[in-house]
C-alpha positions as CSV (number, residue, x, y, z in Angstrom):
1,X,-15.0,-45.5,-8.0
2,X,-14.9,-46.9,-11.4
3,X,-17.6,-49.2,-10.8
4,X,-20.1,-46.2,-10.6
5,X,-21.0,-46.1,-14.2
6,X,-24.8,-44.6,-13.7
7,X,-24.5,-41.5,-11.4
8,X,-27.5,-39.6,-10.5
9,X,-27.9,-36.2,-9.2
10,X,-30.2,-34.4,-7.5
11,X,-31.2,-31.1,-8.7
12,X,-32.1,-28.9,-6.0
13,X,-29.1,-28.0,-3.9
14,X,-26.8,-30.1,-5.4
15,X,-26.3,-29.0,-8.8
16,X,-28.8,-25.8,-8.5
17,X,-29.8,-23.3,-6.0
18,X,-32.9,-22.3,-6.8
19,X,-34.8,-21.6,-3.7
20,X,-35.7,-18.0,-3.7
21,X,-38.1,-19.1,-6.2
22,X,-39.2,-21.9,-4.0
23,X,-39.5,-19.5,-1.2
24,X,-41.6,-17.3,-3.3
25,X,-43.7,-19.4,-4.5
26,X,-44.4,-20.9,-1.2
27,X,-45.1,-17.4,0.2
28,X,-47.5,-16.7,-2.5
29,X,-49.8,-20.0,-1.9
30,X,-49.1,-19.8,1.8
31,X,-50.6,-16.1,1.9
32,X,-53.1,-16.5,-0.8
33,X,-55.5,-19.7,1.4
34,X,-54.4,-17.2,4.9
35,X,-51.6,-19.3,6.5
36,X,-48.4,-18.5,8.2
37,X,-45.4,-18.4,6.5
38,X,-42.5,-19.9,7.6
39,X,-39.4,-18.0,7.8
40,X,-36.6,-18.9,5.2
41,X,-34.2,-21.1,7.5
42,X,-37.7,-23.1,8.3
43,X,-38.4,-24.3,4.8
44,X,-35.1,-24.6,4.2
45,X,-34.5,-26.8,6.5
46,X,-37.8,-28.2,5.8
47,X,-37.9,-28.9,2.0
48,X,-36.6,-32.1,0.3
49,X,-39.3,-33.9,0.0
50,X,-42.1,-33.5,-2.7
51,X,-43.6,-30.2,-3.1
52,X,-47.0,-31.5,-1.2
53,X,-45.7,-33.6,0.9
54,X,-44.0,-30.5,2.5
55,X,-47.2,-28.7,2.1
56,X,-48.6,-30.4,5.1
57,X,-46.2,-28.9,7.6
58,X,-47.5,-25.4,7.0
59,X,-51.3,-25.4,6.0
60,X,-54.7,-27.0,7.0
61,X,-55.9,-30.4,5.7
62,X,-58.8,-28.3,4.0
63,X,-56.3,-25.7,2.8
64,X,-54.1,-28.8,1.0
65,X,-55.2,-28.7,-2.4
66,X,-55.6,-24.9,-3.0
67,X,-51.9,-24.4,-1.8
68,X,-50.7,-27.2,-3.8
69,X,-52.7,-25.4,-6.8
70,X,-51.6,-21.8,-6.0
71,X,-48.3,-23.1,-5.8
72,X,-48.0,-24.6,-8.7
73,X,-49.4,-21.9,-11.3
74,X,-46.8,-19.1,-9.7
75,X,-43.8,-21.7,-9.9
76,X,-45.2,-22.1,-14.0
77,X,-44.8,-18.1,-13.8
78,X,-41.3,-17.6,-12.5
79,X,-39.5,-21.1,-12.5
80,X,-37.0,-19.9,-14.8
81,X,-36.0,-16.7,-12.3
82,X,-33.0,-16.8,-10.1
83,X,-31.3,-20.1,-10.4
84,X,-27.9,-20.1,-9.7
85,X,-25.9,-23.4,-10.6
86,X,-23.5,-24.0,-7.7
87,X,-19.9,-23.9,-7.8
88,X,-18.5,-27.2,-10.0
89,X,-22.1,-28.1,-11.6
90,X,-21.0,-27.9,-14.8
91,X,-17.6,-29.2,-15.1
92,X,-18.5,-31.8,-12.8
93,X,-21.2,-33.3,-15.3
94,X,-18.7,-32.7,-18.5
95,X,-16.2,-34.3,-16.7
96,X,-17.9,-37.4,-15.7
97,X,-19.4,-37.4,-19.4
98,X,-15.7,-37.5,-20.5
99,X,-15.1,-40.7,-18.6
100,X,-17.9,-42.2,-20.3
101,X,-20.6,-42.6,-17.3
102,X,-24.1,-42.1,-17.4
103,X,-25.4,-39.3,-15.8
104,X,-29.4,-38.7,-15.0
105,X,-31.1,-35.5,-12.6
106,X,-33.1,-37.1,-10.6
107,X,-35.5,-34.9,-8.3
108,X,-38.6,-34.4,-6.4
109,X,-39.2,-31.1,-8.5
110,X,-41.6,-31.8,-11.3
111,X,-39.7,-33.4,-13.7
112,X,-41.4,-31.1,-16.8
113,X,-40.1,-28.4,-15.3
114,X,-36.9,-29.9,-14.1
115,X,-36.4,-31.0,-17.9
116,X,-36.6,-27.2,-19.0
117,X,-34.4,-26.1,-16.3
118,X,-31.7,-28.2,-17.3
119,X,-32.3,-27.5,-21.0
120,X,-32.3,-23.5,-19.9
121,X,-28.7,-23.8,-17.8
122,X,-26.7,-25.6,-20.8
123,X,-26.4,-29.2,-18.9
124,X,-28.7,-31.2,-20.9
125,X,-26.0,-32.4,-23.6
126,X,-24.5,-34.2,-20.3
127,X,-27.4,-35.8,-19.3
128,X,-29.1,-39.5,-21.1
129,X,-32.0,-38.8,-18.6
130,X,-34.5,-36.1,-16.0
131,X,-36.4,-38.0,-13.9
132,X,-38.9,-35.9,-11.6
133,X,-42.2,-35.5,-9.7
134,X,-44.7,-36.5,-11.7
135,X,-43.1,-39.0,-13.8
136,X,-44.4,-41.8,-11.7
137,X,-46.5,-42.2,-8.8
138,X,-43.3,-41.6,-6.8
139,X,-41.6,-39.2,-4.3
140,X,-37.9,-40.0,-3.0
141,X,-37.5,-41.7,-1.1
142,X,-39.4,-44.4,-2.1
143,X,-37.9,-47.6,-3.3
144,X,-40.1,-47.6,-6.2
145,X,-39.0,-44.5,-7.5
146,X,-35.3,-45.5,-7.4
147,X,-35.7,-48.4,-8.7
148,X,-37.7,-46.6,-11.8
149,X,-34.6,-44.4,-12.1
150,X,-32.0,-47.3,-12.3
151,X,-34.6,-49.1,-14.9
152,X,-34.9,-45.9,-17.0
153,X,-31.0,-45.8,-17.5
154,X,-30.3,-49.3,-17.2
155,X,-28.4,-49.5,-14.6
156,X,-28.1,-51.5,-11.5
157,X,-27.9,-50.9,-8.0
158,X,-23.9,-52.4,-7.8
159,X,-23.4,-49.8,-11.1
160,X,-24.8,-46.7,-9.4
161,X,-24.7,-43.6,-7.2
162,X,-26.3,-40.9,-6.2
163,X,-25.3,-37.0,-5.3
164,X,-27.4,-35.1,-3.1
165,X,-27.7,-32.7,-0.4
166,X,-30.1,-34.0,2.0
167,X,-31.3,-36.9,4.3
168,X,-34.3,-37.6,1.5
169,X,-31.9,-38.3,-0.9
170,X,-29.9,-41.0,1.1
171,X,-33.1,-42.7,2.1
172,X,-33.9,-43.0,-1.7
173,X,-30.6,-44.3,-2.5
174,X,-30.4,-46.8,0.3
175,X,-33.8,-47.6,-0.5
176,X,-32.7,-48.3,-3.9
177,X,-30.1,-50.6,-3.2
178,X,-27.2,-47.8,-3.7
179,X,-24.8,-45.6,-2.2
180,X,-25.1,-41.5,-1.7
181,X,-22.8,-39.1,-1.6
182,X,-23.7,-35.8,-0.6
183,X,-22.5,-32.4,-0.5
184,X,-23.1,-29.4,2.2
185,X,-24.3,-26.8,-0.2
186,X,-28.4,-27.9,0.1
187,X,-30.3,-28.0,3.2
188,X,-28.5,-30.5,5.4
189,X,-25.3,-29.7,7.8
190,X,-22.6,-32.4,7.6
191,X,-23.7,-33.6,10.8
192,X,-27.0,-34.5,9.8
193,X,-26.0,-36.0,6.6
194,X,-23.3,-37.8,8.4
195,X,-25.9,-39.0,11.0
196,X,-28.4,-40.1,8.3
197,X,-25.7,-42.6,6.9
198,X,-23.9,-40.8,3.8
199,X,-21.4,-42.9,2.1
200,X,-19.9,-39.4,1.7
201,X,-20.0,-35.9,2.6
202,X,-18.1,-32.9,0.7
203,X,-18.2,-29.7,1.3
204,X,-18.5,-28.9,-2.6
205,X,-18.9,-30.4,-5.8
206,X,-15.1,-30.0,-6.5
207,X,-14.5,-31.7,-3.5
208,X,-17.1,-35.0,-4.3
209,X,-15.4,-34.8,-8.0
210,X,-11.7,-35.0,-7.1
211,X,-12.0,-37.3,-3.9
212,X,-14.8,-40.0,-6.0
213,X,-13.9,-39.8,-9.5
214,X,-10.4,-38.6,-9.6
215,X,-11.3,-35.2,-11.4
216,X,-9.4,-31.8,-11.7
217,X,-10.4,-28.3,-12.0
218,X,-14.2,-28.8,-11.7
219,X,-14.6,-25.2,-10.8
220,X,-13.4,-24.2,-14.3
221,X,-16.4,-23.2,-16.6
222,X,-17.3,-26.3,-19.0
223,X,-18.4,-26.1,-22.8
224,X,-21.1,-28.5,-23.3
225,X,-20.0,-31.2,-26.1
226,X,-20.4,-31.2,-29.8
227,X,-22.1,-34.4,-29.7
228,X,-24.9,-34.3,-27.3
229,X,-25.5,-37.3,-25.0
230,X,-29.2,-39.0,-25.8
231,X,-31.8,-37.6,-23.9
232,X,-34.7,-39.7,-23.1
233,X,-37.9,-37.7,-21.8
């Protein structure tokens, strides 16, 4: 896979889990305008998309904006609580970094907030770019936003991949022109992300980094370089 010299990852589910805090939060707005709240497998299962886009599914077209709002002022209050990076997250990015690839986040979580919570977890010195909701006028998986992403890192769509974990990130990818290789630890089954056309599907990051890119070990804790990679906000 040598020709994949721009890599991007998605951030929730792939690299991260962080969705007790999304759960929260969505409990909080959900309760606050008086709507139901959907039980965890529900929004697990439902998530992926941007924050407001997934909105829809559980409140009112009147109660659309104040969720969106309540939302977003509790996530500002405890973004930084309970993130866990999964298995490999790490190692996989100082690994890749190693063999001289450029690596970029590239989410629907706002990508202010996505920039803090890589700089919070250590893996900013891997990454030359966080590219999020917010950024642009664009949501994966629209082709515009992709195609933003490879621009920002200066990439083309022959040069690049993407990891993810879910259906939305293949449809951005393909949209874009690229492949995506996905792991089971987000909020797809292999079945689905097999049935939704992944190039790939691992059942970890140590899998995906040993099967794609020929790496060892990338379970073992990493120590982020001495000299940091450029990061371009």
């Amino acid at each position: 896979m040598s020709r994949f010299q721009t890599i991007l990852f998605d951030l929730d589910g792939t690299l991260i889990d962080h969705f007790d805090v999304i759960f929260r939060c969505y409990e909080y707005s959900l309760e606050s305008v008086g709507a139901a709240v959907p039980t965890r497998n529900i929004l697990r299962a439902t998530v992926g998309r941007s924050m407001e886009a997934t909105m829809t599914h559980f409140v009112a077209e009147a109660d659309h904006a104040n969720a969106v709002r309540l939302f977003r002022e509790h996530f500002a209050e405890i973004y930084l609580d309970d993130i866990t990076l999964h298995p490999g997250a790490t190692a996989i990015l100082e690994g890749l970094h190693r063999q001289g690839r450029r690596l970029a986040v590239f989410t629907n979580k706002q990508g202010e907030a996505s920039r803090k919570i890589t700089r919070h977890l250590g893996l900013e010195p891997w990454l030359h770019a966080v590219i999020g909701a917010l950024d642009t006028p664009y949501h994966k998986p629209a082709a515009e936003f992709s195609r933003y992403a490879l621009d920002r890192l200066g990439a083309t769509a022959y040069n690049a991949c993407l990891v993810g974990d879910s259906v939305f990130d293949i449809q951005a990818a393909h949209n874009g022109g690229f492949p995506c290789y996905c792991v089971t630890t987000g909020t797809h089954s292999r079945d689905e992300l097999n049935e939704a056309g992944a190039d790939g599907v691992y059942d970890s990051l140590h899998a995906l980094g040993a099967a794609l890119f020929g790496l060892e070990n990338v379970n073992e804790p990493a120590t982020p370089p001495k000299t940091p990679s450029p990061q371009r906000t």
